[in-house]
N, C-alpha and C positions, 0 to 999 in steps of 0.2 A: 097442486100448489107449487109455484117455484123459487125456489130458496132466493132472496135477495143475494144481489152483490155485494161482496165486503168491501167495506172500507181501507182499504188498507195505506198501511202510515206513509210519510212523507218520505220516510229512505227507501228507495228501490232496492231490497237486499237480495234479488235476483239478477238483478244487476253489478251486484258489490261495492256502491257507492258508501265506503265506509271510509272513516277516518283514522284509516290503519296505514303505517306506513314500516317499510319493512327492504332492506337492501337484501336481494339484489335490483330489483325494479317494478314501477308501481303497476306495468302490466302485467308479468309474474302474480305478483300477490291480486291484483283484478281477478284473472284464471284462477288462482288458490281458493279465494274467498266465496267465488262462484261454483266452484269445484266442491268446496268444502261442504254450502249449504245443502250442495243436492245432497251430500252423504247425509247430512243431518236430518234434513226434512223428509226425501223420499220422496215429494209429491210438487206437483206444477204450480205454476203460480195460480192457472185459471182452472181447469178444470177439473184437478183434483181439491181445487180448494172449496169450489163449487159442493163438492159431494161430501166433504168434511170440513163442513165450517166451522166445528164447537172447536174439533181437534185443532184445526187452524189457525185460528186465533189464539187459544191456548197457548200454541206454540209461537207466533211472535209478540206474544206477551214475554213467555220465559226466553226468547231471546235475544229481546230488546234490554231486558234486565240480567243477560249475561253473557254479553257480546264477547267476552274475554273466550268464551268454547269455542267461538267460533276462529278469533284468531290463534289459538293455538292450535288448533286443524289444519289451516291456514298455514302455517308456521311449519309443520309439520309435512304439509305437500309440497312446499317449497323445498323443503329440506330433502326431499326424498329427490325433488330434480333435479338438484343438484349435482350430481356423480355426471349427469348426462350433460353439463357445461362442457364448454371445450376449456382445456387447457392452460391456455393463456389466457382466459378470463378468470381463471384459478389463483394463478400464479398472481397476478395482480394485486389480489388482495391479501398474499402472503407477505411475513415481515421479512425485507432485504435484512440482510446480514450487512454491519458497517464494522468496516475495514480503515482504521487509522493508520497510516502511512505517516512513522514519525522520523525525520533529515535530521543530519546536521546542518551545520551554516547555509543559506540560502542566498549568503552573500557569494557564494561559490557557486560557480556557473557549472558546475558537475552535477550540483544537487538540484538547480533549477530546470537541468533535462530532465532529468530523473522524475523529477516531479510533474514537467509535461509529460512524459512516458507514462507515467501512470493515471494519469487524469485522461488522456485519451484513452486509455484501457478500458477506464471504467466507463467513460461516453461510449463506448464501443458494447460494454454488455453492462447497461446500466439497468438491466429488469432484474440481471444478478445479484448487482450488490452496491452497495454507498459506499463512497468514499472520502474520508478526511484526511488533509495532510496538513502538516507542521513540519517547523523549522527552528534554528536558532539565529541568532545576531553574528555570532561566530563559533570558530574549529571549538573554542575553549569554555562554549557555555553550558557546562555539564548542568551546571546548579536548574538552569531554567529548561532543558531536555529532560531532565527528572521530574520537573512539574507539568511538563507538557504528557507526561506518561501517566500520573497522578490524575489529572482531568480525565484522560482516555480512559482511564478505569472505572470514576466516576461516572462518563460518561454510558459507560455499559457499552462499548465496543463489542465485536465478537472477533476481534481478531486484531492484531496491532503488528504489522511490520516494521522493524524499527534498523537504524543505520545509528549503531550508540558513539557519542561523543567519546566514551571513555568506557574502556573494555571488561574495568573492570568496575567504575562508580555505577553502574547501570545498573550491574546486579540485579542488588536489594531489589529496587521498585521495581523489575522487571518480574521479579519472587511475586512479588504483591499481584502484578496483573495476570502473573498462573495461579494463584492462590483463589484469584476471582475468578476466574474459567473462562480467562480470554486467552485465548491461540497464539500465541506466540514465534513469530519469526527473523530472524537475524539474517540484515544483509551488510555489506559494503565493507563496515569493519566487525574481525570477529571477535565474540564475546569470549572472557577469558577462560578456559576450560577450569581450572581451579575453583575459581569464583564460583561458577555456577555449580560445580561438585558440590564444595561447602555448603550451598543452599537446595538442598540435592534437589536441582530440575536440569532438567535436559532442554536446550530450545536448538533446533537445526538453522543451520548456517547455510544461505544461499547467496553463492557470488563465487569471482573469481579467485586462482590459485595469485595472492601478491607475489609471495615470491619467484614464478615462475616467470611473472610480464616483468619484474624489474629485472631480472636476467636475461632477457631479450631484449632490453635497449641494452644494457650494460654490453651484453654480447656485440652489439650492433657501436659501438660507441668504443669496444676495445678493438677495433679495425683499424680506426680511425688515430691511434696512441700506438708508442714503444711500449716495450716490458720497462721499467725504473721507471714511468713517467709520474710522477705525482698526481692526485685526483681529490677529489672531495667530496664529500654525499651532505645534503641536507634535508632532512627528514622532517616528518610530518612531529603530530602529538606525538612523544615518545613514550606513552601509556599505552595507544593505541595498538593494538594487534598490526594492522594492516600496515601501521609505519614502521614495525619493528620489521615486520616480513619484506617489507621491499626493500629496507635498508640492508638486508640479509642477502637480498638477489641481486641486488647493484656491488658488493664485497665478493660473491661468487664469482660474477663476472671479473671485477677487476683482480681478484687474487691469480686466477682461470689465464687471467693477460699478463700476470705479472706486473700491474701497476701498483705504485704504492699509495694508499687511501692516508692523508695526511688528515684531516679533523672529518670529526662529524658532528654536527651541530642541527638540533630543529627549528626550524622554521614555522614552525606553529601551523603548516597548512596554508600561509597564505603570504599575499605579495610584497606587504612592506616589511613585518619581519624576516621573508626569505631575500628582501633587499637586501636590507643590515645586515644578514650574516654571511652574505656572499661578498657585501665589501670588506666584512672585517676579513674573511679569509683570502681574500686575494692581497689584503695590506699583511695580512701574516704570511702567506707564502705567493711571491712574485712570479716565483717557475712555475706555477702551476698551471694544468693542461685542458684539465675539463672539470666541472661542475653535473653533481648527479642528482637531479632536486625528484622529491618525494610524490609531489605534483606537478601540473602545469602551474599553478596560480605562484607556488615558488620558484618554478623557473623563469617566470615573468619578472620577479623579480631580481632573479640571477643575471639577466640579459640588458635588465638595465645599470645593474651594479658592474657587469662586464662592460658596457660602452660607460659609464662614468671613470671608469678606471684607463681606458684607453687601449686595452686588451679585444677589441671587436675581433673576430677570426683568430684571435690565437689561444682565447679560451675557450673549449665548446662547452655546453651548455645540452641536455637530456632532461625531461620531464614523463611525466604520467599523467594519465586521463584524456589527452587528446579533445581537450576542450575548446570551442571555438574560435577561441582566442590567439589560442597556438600556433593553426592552421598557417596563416601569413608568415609567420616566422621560421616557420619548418619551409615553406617553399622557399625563402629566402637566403636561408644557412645559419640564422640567428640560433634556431636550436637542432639540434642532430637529430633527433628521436622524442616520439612519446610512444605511450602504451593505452589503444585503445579498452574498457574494459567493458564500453557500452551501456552506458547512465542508464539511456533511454529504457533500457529491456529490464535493466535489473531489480527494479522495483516491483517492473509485472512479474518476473519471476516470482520474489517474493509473495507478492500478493496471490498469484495460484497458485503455490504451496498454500500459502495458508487457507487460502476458500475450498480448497481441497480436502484439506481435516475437517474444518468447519462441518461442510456438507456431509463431510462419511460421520460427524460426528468421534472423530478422534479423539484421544484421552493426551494433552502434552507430552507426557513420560514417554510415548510412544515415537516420538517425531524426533527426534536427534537425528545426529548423521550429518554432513554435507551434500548440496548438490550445487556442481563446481560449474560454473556460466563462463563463458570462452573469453581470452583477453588475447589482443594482437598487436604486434607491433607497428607501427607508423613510421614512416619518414618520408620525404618528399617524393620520393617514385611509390607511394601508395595509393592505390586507385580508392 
């Protein structure tokens, strides 16, 4: 007598026609599922089922009513092939590390390289890491750079490089974002060593030596002057680290000349205040010989306060950052010297410092220190 054929149901489960779905892909888990059953069942669809039909049945009885065995089986052989993915299909699905990148003013065309510097960085190894960046309105918007750090915290960064408005308002919230276990790194201007004692973290400083580039134009600009010449410096935010240190290197130079530095006044970083106070000094002192501005954006405004004044060629005029603005005016004689400190790198600096800890899993307290990024002089025979 010969055993009728079974009926068997509507889902082809030798087939793996299940309604399972499972990343990494629905051919994988087809394989799994059909992989799976063999281990479960042991036996063919026909001609073992032929020779045990009670048992057969039996069995996609109980497994139609606990399909869940089988997808964790399933679940389970996928999981196991996975070691044998390549690589970069790995990495894919791992979470990028995001990287805030937070500027001052962005109305300065120093920080708007700066920020194409880094945003090509990251287009450049973007399977690495995401990136955000910010800015402020201006040098002076401390209040709203501190909310912009408050967000990044919130926002669950894993690392924040930041160029602080004020060297030493930044602090606190900078405490706050090592307190949340985000990575922490200072460029452009440096944070106040005190301050940060007080709140005892360590965050390392990556950028250049200020006081050494403002002593290289200063150098280059006391050539150009007698010993007694009178001189003037106009400086950036006068909180800031990085204003105080070039105003330090532009005084080296001119003491180094024997010039004598008659006012120092800030310019806030930028072009109409560094206007005003290069006219009010040249209406205070008439003999005077050059002007030594903190930046280019204040020397722009030095050069128009020199030609209002009627002084074109007989006051010189010195700047910092070597911002594109500058360029024509340096070929022309308008300004003697800037100091390149190279926008464009100095954020990726910062940024691989920081993805550096990140990825070794560095602890902050560990990461102090300086790493010092090259600054060069300028002037019209610079290639």
């Amino acid at each position: 007598m010969t055993t009728p054929a079974l009926a068997l149901p509507q889902r082809d489960i030798s087939h793996a026609k299940l309604d399972f779905y499972f990343t990494p892909s629905s051919a994988m888990i087809a394989s799994a599922q059909t992989f799976a059953h063999i281990i479960v069942c042991g036996i063919s669809r026909h001609d073992d089922a032929a020779q045990y039909p009670v048992f057969y049945n039996k069995y996609l009885e109980t497994l139609m009513k606990t399909r869940i065995r089988l997808k964790l089986i399933a679940a389970a052989v996928v999981a196991c092939a996975l070691p044998s993915l390549p690589l970069s299909a790995m990495a894919q699905t791992a979470a990028k590390p995001k990287v805030a990148l937070v500027m001052k003013s962005l109305a300065n065309e120093f920080f708007l390289t700066m920020e194409t510097g880094a945003k090509e960085h990251q287009k450049a190894h973007a399977a690495q890491y995401d990136l955000i960046t910010n800015g402020i309105k201006d040098e002076q918007d401390t209040a709203n750079q501190i909310k912009i750090v408050e967000q990044m915290i919130i926002s669950k960064v894993n690392a924040l490089v930041i160029a602080p408005a004020d060297s030493k308002a930044l602090v606190p919230v900078i405490k706050k974002a090592v307190d949340a276990g985000i990575i922490v790194v200072n460029i452009d201007n440096k944070l106040d060593e005190s301050a940060l004692k007080e709140k005892g973290i360590v965050v390392p400083f990556v950028g250049p030596d200020n006081r050494k580039g403002a002593k290289l134009v200063g150098d280059y600009l006391a050539k150009q002057i007698k010993s007694g010449d009178k001189v003037a410096i106009i400086e950036g935010v006068s909180t800031t680290f990085n204003a105080q240190q070039r105003t330090l290197g532009f005084q080296d130079a001119m003491s180094a000349a024997g010039a004598k530095v008659v006012s120092v006044q800030s310019g806030q970083w930028e072009i109409d205040p560094g206007n005003k106070v290069a006219s009010a000094i040249l209406n205070a002192h008439p003999d005077i010989k050059a002007i030594l501005a903190g930046n280019d954006n204040m020397a722009l405004g030095a050069v128009a306060a020199v030609r209002a004044a009627g002084k074109a060629g007989k006051v010189l005029v010195v700047g910092y950052d070597n911002i594109n603005a500058i360029k024509p005016m340096l070929k022309d004689g308008r300004v003697l010297a800037t100091a390149d400190q190279f926008a464009s790198q100095q954020a990726v600096f910062g940024i691989e410092a920081a993805l550096k800890a990140v990825t070794e899993k560095k602890a902050q307290n560990t990461l102090g220190g300086t790493i010092e990024t090259k600054v060069a002089l300028v002037t019209k025979d610079s290639k």
